[in-house]
VEXROKE-292818 format. One record per residue: x, y, z of N, C-alpha, C in turn. Coordinates in pm, whole numbers, always signed. Layout:
REM VEXROKE-292818
<<X Y Z> <X Y Z> <X Y Z>>,
...
REM end
This chain:
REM VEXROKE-292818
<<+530 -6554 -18643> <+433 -6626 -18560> <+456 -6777 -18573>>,
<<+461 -6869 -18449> <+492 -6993 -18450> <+340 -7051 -18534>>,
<<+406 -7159 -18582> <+276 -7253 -18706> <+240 -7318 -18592>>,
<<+94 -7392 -18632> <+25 -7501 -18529> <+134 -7599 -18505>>,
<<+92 -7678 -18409> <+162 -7842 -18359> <+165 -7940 -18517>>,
<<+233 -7992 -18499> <+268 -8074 -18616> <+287 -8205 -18528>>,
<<+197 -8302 -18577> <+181 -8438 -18508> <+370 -8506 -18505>>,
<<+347 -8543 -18393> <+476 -8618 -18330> <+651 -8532 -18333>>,
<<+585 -8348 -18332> <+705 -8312 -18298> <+757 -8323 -18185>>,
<<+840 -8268 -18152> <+868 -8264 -18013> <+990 -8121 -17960>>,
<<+911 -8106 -17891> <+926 -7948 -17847> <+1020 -7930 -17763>>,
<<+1101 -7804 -17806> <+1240 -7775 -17769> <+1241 -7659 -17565>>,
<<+1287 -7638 -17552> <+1331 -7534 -17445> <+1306 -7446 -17551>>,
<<+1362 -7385 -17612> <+1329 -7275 -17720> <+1222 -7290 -17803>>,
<<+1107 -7395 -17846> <+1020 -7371 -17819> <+916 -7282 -17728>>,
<<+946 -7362 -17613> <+842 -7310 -17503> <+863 -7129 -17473>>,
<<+978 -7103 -17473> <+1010 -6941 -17520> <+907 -6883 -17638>>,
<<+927 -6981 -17743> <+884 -6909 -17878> <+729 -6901 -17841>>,
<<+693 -7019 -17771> <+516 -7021 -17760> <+477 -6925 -17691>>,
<<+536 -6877 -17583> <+506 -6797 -17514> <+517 -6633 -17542>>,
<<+638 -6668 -17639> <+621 -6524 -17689> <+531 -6444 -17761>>,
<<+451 -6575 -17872> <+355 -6567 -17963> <+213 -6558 -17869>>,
<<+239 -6615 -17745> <+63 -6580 -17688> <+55 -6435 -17660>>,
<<+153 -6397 -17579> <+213 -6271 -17565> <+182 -6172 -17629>>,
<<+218 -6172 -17779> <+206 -6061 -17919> <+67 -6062 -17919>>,
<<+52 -5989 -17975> <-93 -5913 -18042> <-129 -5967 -18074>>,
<<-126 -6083 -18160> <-192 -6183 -18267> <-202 -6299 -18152>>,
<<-177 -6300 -18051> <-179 -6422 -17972> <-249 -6434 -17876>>,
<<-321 -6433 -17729> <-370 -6494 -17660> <-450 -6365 -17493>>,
<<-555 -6350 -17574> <-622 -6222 -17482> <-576 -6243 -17344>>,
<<-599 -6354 -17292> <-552 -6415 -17158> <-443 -6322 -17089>>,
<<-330 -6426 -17172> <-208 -6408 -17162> <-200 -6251 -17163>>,
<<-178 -6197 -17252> <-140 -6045 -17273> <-238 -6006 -17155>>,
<<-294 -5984 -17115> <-364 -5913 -16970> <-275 -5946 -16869>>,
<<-208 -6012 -16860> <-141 -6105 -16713> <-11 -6001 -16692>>,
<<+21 -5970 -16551> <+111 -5972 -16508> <+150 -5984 -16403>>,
<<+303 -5998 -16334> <+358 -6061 -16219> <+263 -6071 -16107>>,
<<+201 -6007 -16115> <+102 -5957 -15931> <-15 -6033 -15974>>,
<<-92 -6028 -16087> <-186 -6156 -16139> <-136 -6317 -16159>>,
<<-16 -6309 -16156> <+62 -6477 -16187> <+72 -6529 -16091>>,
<<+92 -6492 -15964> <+131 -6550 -15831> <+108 -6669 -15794>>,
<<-72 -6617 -15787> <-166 -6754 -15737> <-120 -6868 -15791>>,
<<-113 -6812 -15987> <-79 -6956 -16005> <+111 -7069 -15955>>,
<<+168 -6970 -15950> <+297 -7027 -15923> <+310 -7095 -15796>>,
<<+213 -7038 -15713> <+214 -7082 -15586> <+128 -7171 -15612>>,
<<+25 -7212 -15697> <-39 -7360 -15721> <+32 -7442 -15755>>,
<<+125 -7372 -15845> <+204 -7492 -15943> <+309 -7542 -15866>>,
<<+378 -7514 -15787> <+476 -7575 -15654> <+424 -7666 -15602>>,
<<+249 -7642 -15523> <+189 -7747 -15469> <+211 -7886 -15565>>,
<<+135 -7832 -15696> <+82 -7974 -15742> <+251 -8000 -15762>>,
<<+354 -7970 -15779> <+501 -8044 -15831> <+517 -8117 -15676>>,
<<+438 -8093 -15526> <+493 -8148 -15430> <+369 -8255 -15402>>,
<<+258 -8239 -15469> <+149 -8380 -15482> <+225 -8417 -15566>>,
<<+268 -8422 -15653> <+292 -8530 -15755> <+425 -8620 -15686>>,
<<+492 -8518 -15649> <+623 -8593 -15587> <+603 -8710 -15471>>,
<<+449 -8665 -15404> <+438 -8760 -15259> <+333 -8873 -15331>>,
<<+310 -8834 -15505> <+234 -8979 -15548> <+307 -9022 -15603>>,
<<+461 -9038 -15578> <+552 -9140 -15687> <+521 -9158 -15836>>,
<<+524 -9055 -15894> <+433 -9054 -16036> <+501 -8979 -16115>>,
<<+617 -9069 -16138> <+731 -9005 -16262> <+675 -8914 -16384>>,
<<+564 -8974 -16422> <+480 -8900 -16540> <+437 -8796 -16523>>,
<<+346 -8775 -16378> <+255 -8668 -16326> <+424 -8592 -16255>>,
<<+488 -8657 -16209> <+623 -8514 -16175> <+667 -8412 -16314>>,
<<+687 -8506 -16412> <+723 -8483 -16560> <+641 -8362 -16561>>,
<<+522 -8378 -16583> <+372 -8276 -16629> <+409 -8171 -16538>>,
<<+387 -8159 -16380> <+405 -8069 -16292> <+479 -7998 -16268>>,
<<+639 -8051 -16326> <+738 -7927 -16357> <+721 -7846 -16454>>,
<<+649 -7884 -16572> <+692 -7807 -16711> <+578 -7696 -16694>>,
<<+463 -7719 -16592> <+359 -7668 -16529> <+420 -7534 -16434>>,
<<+529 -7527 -16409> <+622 -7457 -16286> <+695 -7357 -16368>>,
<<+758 -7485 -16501> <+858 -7418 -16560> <+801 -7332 -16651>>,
<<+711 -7379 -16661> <+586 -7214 -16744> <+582 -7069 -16669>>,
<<+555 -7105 -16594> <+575 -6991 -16487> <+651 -6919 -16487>>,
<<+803 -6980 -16506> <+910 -6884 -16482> <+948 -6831 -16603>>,
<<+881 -6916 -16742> <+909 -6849 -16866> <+752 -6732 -16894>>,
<<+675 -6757 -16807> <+599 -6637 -16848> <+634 -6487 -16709>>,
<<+672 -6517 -16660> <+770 -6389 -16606> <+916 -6341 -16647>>,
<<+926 -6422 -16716> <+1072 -6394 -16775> <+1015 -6325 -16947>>,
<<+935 -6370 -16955> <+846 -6328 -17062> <+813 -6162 -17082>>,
<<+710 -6171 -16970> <+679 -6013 -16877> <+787 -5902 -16885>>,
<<+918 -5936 -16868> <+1022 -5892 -16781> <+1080 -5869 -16920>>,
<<+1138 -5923 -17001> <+1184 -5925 -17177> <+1060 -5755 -17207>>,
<<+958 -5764 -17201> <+846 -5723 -17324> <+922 -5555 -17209>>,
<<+863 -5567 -17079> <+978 -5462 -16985> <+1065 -5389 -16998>>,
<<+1177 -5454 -17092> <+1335 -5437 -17076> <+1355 -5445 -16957>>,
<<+1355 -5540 -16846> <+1391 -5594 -16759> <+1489 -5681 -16739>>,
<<+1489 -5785 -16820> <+1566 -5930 -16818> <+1499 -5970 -16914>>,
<<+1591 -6117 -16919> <+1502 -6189 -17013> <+1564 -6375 -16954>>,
<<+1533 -6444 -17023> <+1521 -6601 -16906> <+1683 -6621 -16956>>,
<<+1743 -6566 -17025> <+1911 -6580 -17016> <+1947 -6522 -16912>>,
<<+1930 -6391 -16875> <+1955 -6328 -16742> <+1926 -6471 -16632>>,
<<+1792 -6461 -16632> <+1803 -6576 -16540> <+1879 -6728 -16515>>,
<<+1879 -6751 -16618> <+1973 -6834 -16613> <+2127 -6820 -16615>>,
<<+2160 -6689 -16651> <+2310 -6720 -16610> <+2325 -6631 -16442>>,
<<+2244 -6548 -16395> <+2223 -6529 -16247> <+2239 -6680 -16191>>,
<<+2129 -6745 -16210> <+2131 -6874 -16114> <+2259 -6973 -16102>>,
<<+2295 -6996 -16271> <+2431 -7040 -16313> <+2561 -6995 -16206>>,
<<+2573 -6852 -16195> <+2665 -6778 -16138> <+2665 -6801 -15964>>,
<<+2545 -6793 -15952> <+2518 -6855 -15784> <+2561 -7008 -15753>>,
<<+2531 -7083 -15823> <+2535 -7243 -15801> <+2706 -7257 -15786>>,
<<+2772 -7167 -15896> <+2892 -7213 -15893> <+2981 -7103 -15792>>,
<<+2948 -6996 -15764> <+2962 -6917 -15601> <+2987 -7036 -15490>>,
<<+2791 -7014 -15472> <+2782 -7096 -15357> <+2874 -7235 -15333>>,
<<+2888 -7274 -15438> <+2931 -7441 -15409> <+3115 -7431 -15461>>,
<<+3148 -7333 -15373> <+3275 -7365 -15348> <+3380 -7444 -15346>>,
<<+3318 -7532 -15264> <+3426 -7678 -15257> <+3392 -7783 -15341>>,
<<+3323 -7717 -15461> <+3337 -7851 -15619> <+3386 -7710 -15710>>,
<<+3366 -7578 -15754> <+3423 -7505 -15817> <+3539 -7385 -15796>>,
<<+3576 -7414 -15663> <+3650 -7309 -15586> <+3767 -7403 -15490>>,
<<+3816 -7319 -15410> <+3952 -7370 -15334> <+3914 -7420 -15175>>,
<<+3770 -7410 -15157> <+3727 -7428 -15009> <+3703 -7555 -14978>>,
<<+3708 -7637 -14897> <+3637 -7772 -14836> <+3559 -7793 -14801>>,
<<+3472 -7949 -14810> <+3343 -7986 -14723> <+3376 -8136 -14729>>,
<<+3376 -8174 -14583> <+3369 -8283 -14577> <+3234 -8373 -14562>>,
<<+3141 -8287 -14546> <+3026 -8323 -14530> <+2873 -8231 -14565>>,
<<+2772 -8292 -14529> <+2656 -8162 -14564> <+2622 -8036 -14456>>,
<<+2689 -8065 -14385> <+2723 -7958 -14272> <+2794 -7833 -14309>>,
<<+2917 -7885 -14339> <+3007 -7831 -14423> <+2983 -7696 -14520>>,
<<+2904 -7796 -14610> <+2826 -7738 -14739> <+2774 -7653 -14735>>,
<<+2635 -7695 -14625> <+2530 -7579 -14538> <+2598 -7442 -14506>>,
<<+2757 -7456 -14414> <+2876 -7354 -14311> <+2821 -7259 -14461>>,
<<+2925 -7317 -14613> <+3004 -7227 -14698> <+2884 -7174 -14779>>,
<<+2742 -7217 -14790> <+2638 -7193 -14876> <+2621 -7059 -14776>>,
<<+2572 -7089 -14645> <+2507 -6965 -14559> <+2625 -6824 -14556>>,
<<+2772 -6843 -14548> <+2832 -6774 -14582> <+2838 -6672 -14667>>,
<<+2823 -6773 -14808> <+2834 -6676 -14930> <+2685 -6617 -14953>>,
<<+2596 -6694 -14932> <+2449 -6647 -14896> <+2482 -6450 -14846>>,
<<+2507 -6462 -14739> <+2543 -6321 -14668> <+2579 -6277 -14743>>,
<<+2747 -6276 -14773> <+2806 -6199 -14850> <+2733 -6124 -14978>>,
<<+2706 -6207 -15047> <+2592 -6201 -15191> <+2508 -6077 -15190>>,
<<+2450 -6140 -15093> <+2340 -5981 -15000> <+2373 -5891 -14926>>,
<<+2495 -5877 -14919> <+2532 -5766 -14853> <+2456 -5759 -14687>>,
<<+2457 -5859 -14647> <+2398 -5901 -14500> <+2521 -5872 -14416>>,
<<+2475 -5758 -14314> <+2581 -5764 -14224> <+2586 -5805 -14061>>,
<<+2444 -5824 -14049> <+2349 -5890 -13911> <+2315 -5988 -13922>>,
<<+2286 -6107 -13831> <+2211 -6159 -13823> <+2036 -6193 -13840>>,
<<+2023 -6030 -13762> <+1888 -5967 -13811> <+1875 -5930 -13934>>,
<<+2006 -5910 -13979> <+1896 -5872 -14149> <+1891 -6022 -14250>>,
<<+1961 -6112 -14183> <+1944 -6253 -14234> <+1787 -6297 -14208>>,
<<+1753 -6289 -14063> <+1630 -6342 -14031> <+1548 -6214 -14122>>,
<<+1532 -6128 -14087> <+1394 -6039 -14207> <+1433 -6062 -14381>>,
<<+1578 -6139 -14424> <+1541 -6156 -14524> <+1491 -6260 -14569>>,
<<+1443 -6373 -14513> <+1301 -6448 -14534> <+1221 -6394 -14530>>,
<<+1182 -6430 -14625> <+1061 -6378 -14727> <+907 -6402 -14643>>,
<<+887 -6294 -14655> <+760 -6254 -14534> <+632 -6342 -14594>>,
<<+583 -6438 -14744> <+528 -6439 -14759> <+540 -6612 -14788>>,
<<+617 -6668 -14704> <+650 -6809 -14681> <+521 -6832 -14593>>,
<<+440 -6961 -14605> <+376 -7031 -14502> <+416 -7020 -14360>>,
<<+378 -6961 -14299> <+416 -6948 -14149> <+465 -7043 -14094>>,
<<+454 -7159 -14058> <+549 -7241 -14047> <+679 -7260 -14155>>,
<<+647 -7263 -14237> <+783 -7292 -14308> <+882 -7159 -14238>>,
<<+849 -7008 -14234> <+860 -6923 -14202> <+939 -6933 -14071>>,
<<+910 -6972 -14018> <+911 -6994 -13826> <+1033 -7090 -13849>>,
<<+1030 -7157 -13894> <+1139 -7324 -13902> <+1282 -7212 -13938>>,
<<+1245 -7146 -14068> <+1386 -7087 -14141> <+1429 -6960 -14050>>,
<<+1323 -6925 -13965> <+1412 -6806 -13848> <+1481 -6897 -13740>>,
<<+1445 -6977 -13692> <+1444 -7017 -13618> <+1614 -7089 -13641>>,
<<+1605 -7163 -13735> <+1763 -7241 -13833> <+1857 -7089 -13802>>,
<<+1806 -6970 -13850> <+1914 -6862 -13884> <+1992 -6826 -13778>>,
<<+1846 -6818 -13655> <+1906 -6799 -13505> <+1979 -6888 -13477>>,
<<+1975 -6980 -13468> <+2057 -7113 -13399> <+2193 -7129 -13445>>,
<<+2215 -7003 -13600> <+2320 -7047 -13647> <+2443 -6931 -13573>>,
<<+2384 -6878 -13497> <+2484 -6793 -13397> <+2484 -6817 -13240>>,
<<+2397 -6984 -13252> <+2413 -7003 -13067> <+2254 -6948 -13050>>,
<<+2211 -6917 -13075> <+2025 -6865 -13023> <+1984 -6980 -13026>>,
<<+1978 -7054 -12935> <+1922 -7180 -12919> <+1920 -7285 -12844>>,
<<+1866 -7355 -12796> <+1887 -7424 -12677> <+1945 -7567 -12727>>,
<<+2042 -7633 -12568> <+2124 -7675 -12571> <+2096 -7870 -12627>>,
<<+1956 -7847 -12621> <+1870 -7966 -12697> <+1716 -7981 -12669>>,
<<+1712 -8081 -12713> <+1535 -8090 -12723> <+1432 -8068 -12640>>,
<<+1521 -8128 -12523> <+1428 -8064 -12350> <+1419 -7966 -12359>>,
<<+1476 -7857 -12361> <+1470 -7778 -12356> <+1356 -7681 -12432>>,
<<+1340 -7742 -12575> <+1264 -7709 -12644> <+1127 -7777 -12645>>,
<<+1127 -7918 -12577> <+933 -7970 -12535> <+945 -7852 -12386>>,
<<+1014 -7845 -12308> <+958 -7775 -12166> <+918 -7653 -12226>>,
<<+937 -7564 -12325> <+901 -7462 -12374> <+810 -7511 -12424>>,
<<+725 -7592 -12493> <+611 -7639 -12549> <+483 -7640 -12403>>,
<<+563 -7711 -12305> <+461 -7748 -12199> <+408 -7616 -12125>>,
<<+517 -7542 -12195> <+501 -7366 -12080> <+414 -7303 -12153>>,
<<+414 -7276 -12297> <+346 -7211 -12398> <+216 -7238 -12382>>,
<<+182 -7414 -12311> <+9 -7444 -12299> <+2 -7396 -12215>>,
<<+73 -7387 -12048> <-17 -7340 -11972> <-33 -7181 -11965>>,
<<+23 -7101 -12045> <+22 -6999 -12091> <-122 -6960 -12178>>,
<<-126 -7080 -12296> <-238 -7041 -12346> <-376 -7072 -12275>>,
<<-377 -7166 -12172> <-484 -7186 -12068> <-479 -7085 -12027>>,
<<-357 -6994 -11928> <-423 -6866 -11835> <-492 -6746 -11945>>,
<<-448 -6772 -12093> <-464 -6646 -12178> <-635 -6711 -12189>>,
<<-669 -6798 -12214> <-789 -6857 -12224> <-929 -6844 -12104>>,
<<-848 -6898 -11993> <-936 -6837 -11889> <-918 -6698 -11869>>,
<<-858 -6596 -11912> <-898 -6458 -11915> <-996 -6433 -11978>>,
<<-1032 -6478 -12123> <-1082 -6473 -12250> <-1030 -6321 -12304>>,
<<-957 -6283 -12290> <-897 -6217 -12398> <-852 -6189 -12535>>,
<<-911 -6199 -12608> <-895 -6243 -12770> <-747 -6212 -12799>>,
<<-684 -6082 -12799> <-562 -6032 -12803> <-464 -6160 -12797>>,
<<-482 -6162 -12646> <-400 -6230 -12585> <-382 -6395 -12602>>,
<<-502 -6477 -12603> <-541 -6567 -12674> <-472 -6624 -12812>>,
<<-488 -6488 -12905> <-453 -6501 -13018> <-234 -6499 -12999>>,
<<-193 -6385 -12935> <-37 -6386 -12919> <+7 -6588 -12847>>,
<<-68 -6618 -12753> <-34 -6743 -12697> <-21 -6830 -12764>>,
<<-151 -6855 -12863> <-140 -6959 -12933> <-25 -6943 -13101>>,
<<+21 -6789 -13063> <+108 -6780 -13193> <+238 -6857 -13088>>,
<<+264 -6868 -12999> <+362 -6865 -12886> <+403 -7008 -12873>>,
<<+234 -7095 -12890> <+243 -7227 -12910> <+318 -7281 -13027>>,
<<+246 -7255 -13112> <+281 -7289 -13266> <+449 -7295 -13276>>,
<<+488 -7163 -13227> <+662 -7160 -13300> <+729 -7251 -13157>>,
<<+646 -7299 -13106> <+772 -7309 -12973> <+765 -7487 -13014>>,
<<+658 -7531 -13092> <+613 -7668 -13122> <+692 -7675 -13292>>,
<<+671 -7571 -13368> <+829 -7606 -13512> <+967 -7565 -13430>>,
<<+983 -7515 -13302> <+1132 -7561 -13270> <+1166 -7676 -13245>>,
<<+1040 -7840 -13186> <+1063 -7911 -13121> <+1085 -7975 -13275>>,
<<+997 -7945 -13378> <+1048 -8022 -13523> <+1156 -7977 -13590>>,
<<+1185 -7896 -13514> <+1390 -7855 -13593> <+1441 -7939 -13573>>,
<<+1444 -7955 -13384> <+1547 -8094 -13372> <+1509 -8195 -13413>>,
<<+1390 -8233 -13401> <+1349 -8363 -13427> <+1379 -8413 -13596>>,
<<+1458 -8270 -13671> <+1489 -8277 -13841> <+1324 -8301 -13898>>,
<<+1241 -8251 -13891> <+1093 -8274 -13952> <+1053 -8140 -13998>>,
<<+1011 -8146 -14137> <+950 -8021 -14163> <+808 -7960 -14110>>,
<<+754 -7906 -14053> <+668 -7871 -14008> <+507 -7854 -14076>>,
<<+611 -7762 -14199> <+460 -7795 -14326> <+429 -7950 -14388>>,
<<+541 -7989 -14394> <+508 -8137 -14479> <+467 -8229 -14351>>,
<<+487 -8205 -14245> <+466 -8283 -14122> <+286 -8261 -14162>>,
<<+232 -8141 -14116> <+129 -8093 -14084> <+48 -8117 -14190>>,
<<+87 -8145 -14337> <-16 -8189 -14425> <-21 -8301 -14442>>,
<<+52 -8385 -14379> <+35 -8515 -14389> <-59 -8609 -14301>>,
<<-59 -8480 -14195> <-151 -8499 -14085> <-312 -8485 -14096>>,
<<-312 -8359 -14193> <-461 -8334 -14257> <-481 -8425 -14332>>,
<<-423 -8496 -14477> <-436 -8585 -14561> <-487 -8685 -14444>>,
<<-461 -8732 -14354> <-450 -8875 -14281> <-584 -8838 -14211>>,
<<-645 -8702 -14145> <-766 -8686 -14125> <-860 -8666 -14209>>,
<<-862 -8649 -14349> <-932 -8680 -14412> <-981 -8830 -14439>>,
<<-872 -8888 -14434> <-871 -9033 -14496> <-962 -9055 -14376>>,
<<-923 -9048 -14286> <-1037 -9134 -14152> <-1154 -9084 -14138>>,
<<-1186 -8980 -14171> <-1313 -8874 -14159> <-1385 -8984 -14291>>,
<<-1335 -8997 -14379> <-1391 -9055 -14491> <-1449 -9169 -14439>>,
<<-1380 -9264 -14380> <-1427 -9353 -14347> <-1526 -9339 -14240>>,
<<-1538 -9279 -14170> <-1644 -9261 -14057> <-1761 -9228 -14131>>,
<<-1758 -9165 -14227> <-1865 -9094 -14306> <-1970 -9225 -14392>>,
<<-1820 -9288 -14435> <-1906 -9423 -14505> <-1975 -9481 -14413>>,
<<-1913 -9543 -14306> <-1943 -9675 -14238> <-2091 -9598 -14151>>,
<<-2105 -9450 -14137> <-2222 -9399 -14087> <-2298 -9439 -14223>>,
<<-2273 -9388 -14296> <-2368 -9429 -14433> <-2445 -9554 -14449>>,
<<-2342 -9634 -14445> <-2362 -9757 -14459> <-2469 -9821 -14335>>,
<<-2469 -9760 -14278> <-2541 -9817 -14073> <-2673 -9716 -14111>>,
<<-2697 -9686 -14243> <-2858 -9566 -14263> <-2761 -9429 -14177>>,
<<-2693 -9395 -14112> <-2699 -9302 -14035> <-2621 -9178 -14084>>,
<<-2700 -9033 -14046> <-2604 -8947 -14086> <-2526 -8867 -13983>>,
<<-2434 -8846 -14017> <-2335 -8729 -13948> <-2393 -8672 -13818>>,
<<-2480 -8579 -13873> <-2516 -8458 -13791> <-2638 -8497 -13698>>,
<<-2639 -8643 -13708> <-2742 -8740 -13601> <-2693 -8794 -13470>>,
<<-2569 -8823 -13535> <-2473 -8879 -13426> <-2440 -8852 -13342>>,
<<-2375 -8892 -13221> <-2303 -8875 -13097> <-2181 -8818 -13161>>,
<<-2114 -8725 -13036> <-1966 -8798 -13049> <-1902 -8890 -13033>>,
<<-1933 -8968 -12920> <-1938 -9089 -12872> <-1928 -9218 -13028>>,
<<-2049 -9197 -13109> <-2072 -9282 -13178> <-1914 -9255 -13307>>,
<<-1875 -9134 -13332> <-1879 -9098 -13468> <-1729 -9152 -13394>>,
<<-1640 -9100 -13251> <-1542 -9150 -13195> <-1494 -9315 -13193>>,
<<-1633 -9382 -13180> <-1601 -9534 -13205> <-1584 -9572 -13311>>,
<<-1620 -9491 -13457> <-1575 -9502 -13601> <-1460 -9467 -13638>>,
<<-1415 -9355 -13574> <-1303 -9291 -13574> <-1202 -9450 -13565>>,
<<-1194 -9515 -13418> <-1094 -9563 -13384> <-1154 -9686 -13462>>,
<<-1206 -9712 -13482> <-1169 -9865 -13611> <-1143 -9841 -13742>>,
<<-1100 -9689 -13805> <-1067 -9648 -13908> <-905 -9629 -13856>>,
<<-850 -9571 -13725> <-699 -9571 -13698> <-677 -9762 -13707>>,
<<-781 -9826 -13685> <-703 -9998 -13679> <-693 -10053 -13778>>,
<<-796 -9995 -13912> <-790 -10025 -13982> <-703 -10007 -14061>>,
<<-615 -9836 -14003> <-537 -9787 -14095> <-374 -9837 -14069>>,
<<-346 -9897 -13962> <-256 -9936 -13885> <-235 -10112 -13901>>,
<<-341 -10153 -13977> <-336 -10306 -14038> <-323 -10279 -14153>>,
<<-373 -10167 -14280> <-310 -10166 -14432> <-120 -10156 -14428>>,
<<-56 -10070 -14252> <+59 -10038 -14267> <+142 -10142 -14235>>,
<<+69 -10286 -14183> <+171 -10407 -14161> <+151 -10387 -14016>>,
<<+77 -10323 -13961> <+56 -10361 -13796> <+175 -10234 -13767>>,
<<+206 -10157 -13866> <+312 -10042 -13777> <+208 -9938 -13684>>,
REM end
């Protein structure tokens, strides 16, 4: 059994194994020992977020914290997976090891890249091969069904295009945007819920094709967009505050004229961009 912390050690990679193994054991950590893969999820999928807040707050320290927050994760499934006879985080690491130096051919192998294009050709290649992919279609269903739907939509969408499924540029892909609305208008004036609901799925992917070309991620686009409506919502909220007035008193009219001196305001902190 690992001894307590000892002031100003400093803790190894094999540490964080050993700690985890000890919460693990019998003598160690009720929590822990209850947990497995299908109970861990939530958190791994938290712990990605906060490693991609920390990354968009420039916060070398808080990135520091948020990986080892991640990298817990993968040592308490590798953990799981050991107690199993499954694997154990050497497996994993020399799997990943073995891929990096696969995939990347033209720094450990005889192939070329002159560029990140290149790179992309020989990665998606051996990608296939690896998996025993012999379609296209079984490329697109092997994205992982449980990606953010947009992120989801973006990476079928890349797979198709990588055999010509795709149009010949961007027009092509807003006039499909402009068709998808008046589509979801006629699905709308039907009121058809069904249908309603297929249109506006119709919208959505035909609007992350126009952010393929445009090179924009769709999820990081789209939360940056909520963050930025919060920020202005905030301010409308104060400056009602501040005027005695609440929310649910207001016009739209009124809460709209707060709105737009919170975009001027926000557009003079950016240097008038």
């Amino acid at each position: 059994m690992m001894q307590k912390k000892t002031e100003g050690k400093r803790y190894s990679f094999q540490d964080l194994q050993d700690i985890m193994a000890t919460l693990r054991s019998p003598e160690g950590c009720p929590w822990d020992r209850e947990q497995d893969h299908n109970s861990l999820k939530r958190y791994l999928i938290e712990e990605a977020y906060e490693v991609l807040d920390a990354i968009d707050a420039k916060s070398p320290a808080k990135l520091c914290d948020e990986l080892g927050d991640l990298l817990l994760q993968v040592i308490f499934h590798a953990q799981i997976a050991k107690e199993n006879k499954e694997f154990d985080f050497d497996d994993v690491a020399h799997g990943v090891s073995a891929k990096m130096v696969n995939r990347h051919r033209h720094v450990f192998g005889e192939e070329d890249a002159e560029n990140s294009d290149d790179v992309m050709s020989i990665w998606e290649k051996v990608k296939k091969e690896e998996k025993g992919l012999k379609t296209q279609t079984q490329v697109l269903k092997d994205i992982p069904a449980n990606l953010p739907a947009l992120m989801r939509s973006f990476k079928v969408q890349q797979k198709a295009a990588q055999v010509g499924f795709d149009w010949d540029n961007i027009q092509g892909a807003m006039d499909k945007v402009k068709e998808e609305i008046g589509e979801l208008e006629a699905a709308y004036e039907g009121n058809i819920k069904e249908k309603i609901e297929e249109e506006l799925g119709d919208l959505l992917f035909a609007v992350v094709n126009v952010s393929r070309f445009l090179k924009v991620q769709p999820e990081l686009a789209l939360s940056a967009t909520v963050n930025k409506f919060i920020r202005r919502f905030e301010w409308v909220e104060k400056s009602a505050t501040n005027q005695g007035k609440k929310l649910e008193n207001m016009t739209l009219e009124e809460m709209d004229e707060l709105w737009d001196e919170a975009k001027i305001l926000e557009r003079q902190d950016k240097g008038g961009k």
